[in-house]
N, C-alpha and C positions, 0 to 999 in steps of 0.2 A: 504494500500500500504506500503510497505518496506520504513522502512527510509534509506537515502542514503544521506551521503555528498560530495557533487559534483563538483567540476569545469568546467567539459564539458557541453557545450550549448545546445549540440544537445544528450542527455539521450533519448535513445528510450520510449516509453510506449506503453502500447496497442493498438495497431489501432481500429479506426472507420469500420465499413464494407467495405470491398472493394466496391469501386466503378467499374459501368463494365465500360469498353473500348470505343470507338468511341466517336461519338459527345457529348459535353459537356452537362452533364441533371439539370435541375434546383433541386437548396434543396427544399426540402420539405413544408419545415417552410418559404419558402418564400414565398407560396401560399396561401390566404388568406382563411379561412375556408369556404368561399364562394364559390371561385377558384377550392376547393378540392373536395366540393357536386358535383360541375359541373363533374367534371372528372370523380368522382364515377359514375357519375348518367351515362356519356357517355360510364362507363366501364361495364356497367350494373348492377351495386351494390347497395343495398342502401344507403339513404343522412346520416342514421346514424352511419356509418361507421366514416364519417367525423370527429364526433364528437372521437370516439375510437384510431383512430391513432392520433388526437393529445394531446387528453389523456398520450396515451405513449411514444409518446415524450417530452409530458413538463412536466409532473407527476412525470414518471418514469424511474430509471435509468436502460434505455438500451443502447445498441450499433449497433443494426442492427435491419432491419425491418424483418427477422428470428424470433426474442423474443418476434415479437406481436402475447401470443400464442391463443390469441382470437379470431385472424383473417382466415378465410379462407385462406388453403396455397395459391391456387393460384392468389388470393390477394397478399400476399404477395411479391411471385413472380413479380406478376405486380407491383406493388410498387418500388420491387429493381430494375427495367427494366425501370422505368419510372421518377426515381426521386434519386438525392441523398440524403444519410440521413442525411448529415449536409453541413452548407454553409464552412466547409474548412477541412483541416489536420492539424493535432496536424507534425508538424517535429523537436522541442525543446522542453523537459523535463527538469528542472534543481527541485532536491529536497533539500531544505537545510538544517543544522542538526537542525533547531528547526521546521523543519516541515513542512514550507513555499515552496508552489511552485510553479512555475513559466512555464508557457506555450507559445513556438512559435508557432503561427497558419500561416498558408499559407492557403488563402484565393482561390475562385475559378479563380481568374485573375490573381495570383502569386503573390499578392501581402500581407507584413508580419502582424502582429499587436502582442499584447502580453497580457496575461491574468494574474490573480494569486490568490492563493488559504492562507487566514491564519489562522493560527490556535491558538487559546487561549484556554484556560480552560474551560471557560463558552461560549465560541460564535468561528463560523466557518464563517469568512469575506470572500468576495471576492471583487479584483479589475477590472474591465472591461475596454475597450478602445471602444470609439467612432466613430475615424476618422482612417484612416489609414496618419498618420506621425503629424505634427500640425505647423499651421502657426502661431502661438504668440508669438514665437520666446526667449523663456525664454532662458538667458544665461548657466542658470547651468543644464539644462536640456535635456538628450540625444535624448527625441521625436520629437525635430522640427530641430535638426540638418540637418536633409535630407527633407525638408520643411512636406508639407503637400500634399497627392495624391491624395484623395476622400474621403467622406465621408462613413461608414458605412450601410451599410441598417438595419432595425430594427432588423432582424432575424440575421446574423449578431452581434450584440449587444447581445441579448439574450440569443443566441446559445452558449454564453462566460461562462453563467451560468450555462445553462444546462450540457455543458462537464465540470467545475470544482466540480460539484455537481457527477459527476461520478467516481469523483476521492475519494471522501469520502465512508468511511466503513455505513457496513446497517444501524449502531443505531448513526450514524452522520447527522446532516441538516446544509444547511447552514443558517448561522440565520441573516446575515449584508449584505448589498452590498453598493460597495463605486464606483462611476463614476470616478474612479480620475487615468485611464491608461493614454492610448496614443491617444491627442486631444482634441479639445477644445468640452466638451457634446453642449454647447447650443451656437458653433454655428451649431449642428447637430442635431436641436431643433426638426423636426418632427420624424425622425427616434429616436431619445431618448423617446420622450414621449412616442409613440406608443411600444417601448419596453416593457418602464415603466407599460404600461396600463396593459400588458399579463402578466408583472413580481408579477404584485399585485394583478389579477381576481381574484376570487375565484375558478373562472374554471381553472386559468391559474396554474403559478408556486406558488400563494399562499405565496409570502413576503409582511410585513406588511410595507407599507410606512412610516414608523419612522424610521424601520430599513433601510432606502435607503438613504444616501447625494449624493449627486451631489456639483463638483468641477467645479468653473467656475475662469479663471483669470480675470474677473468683466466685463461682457457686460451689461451694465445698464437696454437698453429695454427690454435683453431678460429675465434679473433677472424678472423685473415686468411680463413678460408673463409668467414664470414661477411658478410666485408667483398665478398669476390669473388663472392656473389649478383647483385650490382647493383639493391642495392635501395635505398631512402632510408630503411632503419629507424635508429631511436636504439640508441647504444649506452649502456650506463652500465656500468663495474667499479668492484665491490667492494674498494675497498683497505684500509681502516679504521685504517692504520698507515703511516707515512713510511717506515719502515725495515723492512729483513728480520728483525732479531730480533726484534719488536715483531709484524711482521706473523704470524711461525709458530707465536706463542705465538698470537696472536688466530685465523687460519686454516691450521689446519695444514698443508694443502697447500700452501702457498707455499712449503716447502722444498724441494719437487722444481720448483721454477718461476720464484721470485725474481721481485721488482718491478724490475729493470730490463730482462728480458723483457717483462712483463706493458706498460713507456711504450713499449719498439720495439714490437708487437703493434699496441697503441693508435695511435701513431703512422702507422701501417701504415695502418689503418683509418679516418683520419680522411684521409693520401694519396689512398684508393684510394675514398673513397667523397664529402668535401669535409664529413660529417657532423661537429661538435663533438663532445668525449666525455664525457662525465658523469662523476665521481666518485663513487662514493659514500662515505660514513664513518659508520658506527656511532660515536655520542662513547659511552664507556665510565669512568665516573665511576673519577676515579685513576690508569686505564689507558693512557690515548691520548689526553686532552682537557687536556695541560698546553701552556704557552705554546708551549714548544719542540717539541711533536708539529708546532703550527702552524706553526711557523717551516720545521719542516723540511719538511714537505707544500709549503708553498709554494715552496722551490726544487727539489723535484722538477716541480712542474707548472710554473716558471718558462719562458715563450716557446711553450708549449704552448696549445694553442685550448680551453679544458678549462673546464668546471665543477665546482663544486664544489656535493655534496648533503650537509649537516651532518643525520644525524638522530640526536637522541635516543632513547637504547636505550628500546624498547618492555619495561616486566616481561615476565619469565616464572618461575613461581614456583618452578621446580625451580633456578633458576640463583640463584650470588650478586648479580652485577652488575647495576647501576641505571643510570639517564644522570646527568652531573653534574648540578648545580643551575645555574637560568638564566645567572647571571653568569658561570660558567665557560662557558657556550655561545658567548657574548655575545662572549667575549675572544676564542676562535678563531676565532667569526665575522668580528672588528675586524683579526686579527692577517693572514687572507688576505687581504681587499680593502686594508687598507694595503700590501700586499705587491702585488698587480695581480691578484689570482686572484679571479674572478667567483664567487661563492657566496652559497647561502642554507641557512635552517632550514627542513627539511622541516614544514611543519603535522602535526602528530597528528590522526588519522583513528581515529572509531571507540573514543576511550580511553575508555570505559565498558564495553568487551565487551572478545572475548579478542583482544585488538588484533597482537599480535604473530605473526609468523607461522609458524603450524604449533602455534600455544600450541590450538585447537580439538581438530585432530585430536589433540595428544595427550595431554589431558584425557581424550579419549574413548577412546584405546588402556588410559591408564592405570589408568582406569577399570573396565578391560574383564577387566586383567588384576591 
């Protein structure tokens, strides 16, 4: 795809197949392969058909049930007559000049979520959203501004991958995926995993589970149920603050929850699985990025297997809050590894577009309304 540096929210791109007119057809991929025998079988086709069209949809990078050219046309036909080919529309494109981009989807009930594609030298990430909006109520954060509406369904979730993955050139894969859109993943625990299950088959889309973290602002049980999949995904939490008073002002939730649950949890999960845990930290200019936030992060995670992810608060223009300025990054960055806590500064992705997350869709809600 063309690089293109952008301001506009709404950059067209290629469409999905038209979908036909009248009453609303379910996607495809939200039928279970089971679901899909049945229908073949009732359409008079064989069960192994089943197995071929979702081949080429999780496989490979099409656009329309046209380019399955394996299939009898009038299969096909029935197909396009019977089902759409993905659970939403792409209506927001934003590409940024380092390559980063960024997707509005409108969902089949109108409703937004946002996606994203990035790009480094050696590895092709993606970010996916869970929920559509999110109740955790993070201050600096533009995804739960407008609460939270529903949860995602698994296809849905998946379907996030498979259209970033069409936006990459032929001798491109993607090789990372990271949970950390719009929403909380685990408390949208079954539709996440059953994602995850297709994301990592071998039949399925074929990502190895290391390459996968999952972003949680710390639910303790469902860390542990998590943990007891027996999978080798990553974990990362959300903490953004050493201490409880600090942290309830920043995530409101943590007052039914507290950070010394949230390291037994984690703790839990690095036992039960031998995975390191990730940190994450919003630095929030004035707020949580003086010497002493540092000092004190770092005897909480002291003897712990843990990293640390410093990022700098992404704008959103409804909020006051900015990240500090480099030097104060620089000092918390100095004050954990002098301390023994392994960390870095997350690189900024994408800072010429609406970089932050859920800053897309709610442009476009705001917009709307």
């Amino acid at each position: 795809m063309t690089d293109i540096q952008t301001s506009d929210p709404l950059l067209p791109v290629m469409p999905l197949e038209p979908q036909p007119t009248g009453p609303a057809l379910p996607a495809i991929l939200e039928s279970s392969p089971e679901a899909l025998t049945e229908w073949l079988r009732a359409a008079g086709q064989p069960a192994f058909r089943a197995k071929q069209i979702r081949q080429w949809l999780i496989q490979r990078r099409i656009s329309s049930f046209d380019q399955m050219s394996d299939l009898p046309a009038a299969l096909r036909t029935l197909l396009q007559n019977s089902f759409r080919f993905c659970s939403f529309e792409i209506i927001g494109h934003q590409i940024a000049s380092d390559r980063t981009e960024k997707l509005l989807l409108r969902l089949q009930d109108g409703e937004l979520v946002e996606c994203v594609l990035m790009r480094e030298p050696d590895r092709r990430t993606v970010c996916i959203s869970t929920q559509v909006g999110c109740a955790m109520g993070c201050v600096f954060c533009a995804s739960g501004l407008l609460g939270v509406r529903r949860n995602l369904t698994a296809a849905e979730i998946y379907e996030q991958v498979l259209v970033l993955h069409r936006l990459l050139q032929p001798d491109e894969k993607i090789t990372n995926l990271v949970v950390m859109g719009i929403g909380e993943p685990l408390a949208n625990f079954r539709s996440l995993t059953a994602a995850l299950d297709l994301l990592t088959a071998e039949d399925g889309f074929g990502l190895g589970a290391r390459r996968i973290t999952v972003s949680t602002v710390g639910l303790p049980e469902k860390i542990r149920e998590f943990a007891r999949l027996g999978s080798q995904y990553n974990l990362a939490i959300s903490l953004h603050a050493p201490n409880d008073e600090l942290r309830t002002q920043i995530v409101p939730v943590n007052r039914s929850i507290g950070i010394a649950e949230i390291l037994d949890a984690a703790d839990d999960f690095h036992q039960i699985t031998g995975r390191r845990v990730s940190w994450e930290y919003v630095l929030l200019a004035g707020v949580n990025d003086q010497p002493q936030h540092a000092e004190q992060l770092a005897t909480l995670l002291q003897n712990r297997t843990a990293h640390v992810n410093l990022i700098p608060m992404n704008g959103v223009t409804e909020l006051a809050m900015t990240a500090p300025r480099e030097p104060h990054t620089q000092k918390f960055l100095e004050i954990l590894i002098r301390r023994g806590i392994p960390a870095t500064v997350r690189k900024r992705k994408g800072a010429d577009i609406d970089a932050a997350c859920g800053q897309l869709r709610l442009n476009r809600e705001t917009a709307q309304h």
